[in-house]
N, C-alpha and C positions, 0 to 999 in steps of 0.2 A: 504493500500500500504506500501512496506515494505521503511522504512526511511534508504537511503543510505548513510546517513554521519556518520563518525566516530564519529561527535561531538555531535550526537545528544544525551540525553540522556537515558538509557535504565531502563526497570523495567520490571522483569516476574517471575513468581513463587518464588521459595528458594530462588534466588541470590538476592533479592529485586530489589533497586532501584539504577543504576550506574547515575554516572553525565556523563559519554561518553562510547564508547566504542570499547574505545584503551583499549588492555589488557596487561600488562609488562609479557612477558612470563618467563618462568625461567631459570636461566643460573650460573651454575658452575663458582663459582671466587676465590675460595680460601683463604676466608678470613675467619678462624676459625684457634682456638690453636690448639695444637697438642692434648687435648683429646676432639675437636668437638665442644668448646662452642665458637658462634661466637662473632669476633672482634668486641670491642665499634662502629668501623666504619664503623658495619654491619648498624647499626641503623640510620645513617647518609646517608649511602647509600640508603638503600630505603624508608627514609621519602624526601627525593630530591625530589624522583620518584611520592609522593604522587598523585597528578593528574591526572594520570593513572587513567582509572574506575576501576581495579581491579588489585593487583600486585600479581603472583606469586611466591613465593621466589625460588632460586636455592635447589636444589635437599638436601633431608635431610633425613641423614640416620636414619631408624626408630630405631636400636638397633646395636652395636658392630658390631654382625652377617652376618649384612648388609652392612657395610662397604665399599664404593669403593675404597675411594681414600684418600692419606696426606691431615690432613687440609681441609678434607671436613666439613661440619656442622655437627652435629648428635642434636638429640631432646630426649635422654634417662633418663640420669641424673638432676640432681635437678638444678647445675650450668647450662647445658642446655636448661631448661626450662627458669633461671634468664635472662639469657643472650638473651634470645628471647621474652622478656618479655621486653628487654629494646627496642627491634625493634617493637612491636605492637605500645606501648605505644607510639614511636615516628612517627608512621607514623600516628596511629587516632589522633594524636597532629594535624597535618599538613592534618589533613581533607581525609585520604586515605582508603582506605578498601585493609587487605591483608590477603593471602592464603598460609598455606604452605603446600610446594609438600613433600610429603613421598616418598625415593628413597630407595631400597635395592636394591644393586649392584649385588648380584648373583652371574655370574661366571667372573664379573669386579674386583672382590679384589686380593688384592695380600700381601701377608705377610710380607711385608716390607711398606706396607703397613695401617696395619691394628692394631687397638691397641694391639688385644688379639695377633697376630705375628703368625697366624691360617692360614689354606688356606681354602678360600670360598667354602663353596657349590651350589648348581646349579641344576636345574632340570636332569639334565644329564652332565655326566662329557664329555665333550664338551670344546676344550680350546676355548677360545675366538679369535677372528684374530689376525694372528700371527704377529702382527707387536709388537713391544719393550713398554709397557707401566710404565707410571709416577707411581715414588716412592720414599720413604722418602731419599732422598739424590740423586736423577739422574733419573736414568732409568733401567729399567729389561725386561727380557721375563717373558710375562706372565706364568700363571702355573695351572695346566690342575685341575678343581675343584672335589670336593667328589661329588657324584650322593646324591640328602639330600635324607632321608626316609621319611617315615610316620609321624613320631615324629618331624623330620624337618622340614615340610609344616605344620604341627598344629603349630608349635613352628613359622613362620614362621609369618601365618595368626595373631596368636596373637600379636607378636610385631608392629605388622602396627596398631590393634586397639590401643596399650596400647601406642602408637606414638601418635594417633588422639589424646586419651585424654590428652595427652600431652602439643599437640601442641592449643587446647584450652584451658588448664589452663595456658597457653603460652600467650595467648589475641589472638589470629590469630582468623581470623572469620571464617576459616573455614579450610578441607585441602584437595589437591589433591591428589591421587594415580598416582603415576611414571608407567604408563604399556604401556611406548612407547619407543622408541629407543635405544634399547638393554637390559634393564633394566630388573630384574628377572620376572616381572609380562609380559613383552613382551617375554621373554624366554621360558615360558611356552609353548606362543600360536605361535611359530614360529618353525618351521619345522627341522631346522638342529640344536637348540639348547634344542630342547624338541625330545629324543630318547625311551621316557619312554614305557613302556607297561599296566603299571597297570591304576588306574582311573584317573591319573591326564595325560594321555598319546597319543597315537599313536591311541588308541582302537577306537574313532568317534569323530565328533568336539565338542561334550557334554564333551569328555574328555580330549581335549586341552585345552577347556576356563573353566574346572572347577575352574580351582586354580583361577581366572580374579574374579571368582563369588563370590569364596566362601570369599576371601579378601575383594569386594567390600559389602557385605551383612556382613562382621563382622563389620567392620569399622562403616556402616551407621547403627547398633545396640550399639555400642558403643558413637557414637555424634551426632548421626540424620542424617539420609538421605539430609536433606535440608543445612544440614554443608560440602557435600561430592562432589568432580569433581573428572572427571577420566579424566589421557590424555592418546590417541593412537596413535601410528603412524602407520598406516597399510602398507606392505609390505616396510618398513624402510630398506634400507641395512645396515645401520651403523653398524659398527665394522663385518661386515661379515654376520648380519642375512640375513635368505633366508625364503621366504615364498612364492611360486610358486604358490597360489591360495587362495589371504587375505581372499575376498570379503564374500565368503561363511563363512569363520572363526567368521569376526568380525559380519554380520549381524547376525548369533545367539545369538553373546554375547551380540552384544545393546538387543534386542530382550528379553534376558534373564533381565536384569535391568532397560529398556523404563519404566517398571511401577513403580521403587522402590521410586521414586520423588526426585532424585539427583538434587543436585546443578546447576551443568553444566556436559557436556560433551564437555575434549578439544581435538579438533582433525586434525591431521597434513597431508597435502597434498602429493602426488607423485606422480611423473613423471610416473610412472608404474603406478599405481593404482588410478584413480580418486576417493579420501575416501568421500569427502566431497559430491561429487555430487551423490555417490553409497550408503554410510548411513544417508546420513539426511535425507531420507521417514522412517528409523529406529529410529528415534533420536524426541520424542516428546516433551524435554524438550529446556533448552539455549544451544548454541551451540557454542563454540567459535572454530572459524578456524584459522591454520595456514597455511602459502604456502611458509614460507620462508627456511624450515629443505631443508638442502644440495644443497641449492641452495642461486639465490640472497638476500641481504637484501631486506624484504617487504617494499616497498613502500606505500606514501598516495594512491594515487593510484590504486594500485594494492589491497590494503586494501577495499578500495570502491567497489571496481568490485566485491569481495566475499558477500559484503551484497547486492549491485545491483542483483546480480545473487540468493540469495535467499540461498544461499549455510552457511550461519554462523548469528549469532546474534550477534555476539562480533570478534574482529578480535586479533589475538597476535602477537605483538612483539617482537622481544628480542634485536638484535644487535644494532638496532638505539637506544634503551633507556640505552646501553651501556654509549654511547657519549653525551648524549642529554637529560636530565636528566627532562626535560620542554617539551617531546615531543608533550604532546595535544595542549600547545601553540602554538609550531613550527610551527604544523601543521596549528593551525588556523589564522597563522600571515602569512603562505606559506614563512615561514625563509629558509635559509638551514641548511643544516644536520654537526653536527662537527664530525670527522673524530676521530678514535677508535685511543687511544694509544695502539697497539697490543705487545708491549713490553712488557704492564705491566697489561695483563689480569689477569693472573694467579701469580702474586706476592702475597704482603700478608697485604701491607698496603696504604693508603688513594691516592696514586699516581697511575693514571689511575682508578681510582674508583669512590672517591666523589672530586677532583676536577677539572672537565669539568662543566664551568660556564653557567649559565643562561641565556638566550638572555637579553641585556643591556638595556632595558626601560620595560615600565610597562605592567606586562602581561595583553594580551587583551582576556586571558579564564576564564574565572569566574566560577568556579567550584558551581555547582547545590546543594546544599542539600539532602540528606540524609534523610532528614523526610517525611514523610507520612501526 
């Protein structure tokens, strides 16, 4: 019978053994210098969070190339690597297990942007929605990307493995690929941002979700399949994607990788599209669900109902572990929730980040071990 509490402990194939399974999902904060190496109080921030059965870190650009936004993380250079090297080391301190997400932005960059001061490429030059987006000093209209070639998707594929090695000689125990909510690898397999004709294209759904494959199959040759999550979000509108008929898309794709023995697959709900109910008979590995993209914050609750229902193995968070830094506790004490300083998400240092405090008496979660 499937155990429906967050708190229970999990253990299944690759991912080993979690002491729960609350998942910190990953979220953009901005706390990285200007050439991508994150702040000392990146590492403070998510050794807080350690408790968590699994943390994903916010999105991290695999190479320049990939760039979305000021002050995002990048994992390329050597001081990028140090610098995330000081965030493993401090969350295995504090007893945590974390991942990091691999993001290339696609046709999200903008030249004002971006270090190299380039305009993005993009499956198809395709602008992204046309509303004003974030750039080094205010705000700009976006700006319509190059279509990449041949040489761009090789060049493309490689900088995500040459990220993965990366981000394990980084300490991270493992890392996700970004192929959900508008991000190049969701660009691909989405409809009005993938115009292409050739193999990576329009031609059948073998040739939308190529590029999904061929990324996930370098990466898990480069650091092991058992090192590797994917996240999706099918039929996502964010920033404007359209996808008028996920279900048939993404059931190939699990379909093409069910055997490769990934990590996890994380997978994010919709109002439109029931993902989680339509591919988990696709999905034979861990599954972690999300229900909270574009809509409320997940609840305990609501968290529960996804494994009562059989629909996830692990459930993510994001916005409550913004505020709440002790959320397995929270949850197991039935506390409440402290309220997000929305001010100061996207600033650049330790205010609304690492200090929202701890519930004030002794925590009553006793985090599980790790050993076998």
């Amino acid at each position: 019978m499937t155990n429906t509490s967050l708190l229970a402990p999990y253990s299944a194939g690759p991912i080993g053994r979690l002491p729960n399974r609350i998942v910190m999902a990953p979220m953009s904060r901005h706390r990285a210098t200007e050439d991508g190496t994150p702040l000392p109080v990146v590492a403070e921030h998510y050794a807080q969070r350690a408790s968590a059965g699994l943390i994903v870190t916010e999105g991290i650009w695999p190479s320049s190339r990939g760039q979305s936004g000021w002050r995002f993380p990048g994992i390329e250079t050597a001081a990028h690597i140090e610098g995330w090297r000081r965030v493993t080391e401090a969350v295995h301190g504090a007893g945590g297990r974390i991942y990091a997400q691999l993001m290339h932005g696609g046709r999200h960059g903008h030249p004002l942007s971006r270090i190299d001061g380039d305009v993005p490429a993009a499956p198809s030059a395709v602008l992204v929605d046309p509303s004003r987006v974030h750039v080094r000093g205010g705000k700009a209209d976006p700006v319509t990307p190059r279509e990449m070639s041949p040489d761009d998707i090789r060049t493309a594929i490689e900088d995500f493995a040459d990220a993965a090695r990366n981000a394990i000689a980084a300490g991270f125990d493992g890392v996700e690929l970004h192929g959900a909510n508008s991000y190049l690898i969701h660009q691909f397999l989405a409809d009005n941002s993938n115009l292409r004709t050739d193999a990576y294209g329009r031609g059948s759904i073998a040739d939308r979700i190529r590029f999904a494959v061929e990324v996930v199959r370098a990466v898990a040759d480069a650091i092991g399949a058992e090192r590797l999550g994917l996240r999706l979000s099918p039929g996502n509108p964010q920033f404007g994607m359209v996808e008028n008929d996920p279900g048939p898309v993404y059931r190939a794709l699990l379909d093409e990788i069910d055997g490769l023995g990934l990590a996890y697959l994380h997978l994010t709900d919709n109002d439109r599209y029931p993902a989680l109910a339509d591919l988990r008979p696709h999905w034979h590995g861990t599954l972690i669900g999300n229900v909270g993209e574009n809509g409320d914050p997940t609840t305990r609750e609501a968290g529960e109902a996804v494994l009562a229902e059989g629909l996830a193995d692990l459930v993510s968070y994001g916005r409550a572990f913004i505020s709440n830094p002790d959320l397995p506790e929270r949850f197991a004490a039935g506390a409440p929730l402290q309220e997000i300083d929305a001010a100061n998400l996207y600033t650049h240092g330790a205010e609304g980040y690492t200090d929202y405090p701890a519930m004030e008496r002794e925590p009553v979660f006793a985090q599980t071990s790790t050993s076998t």
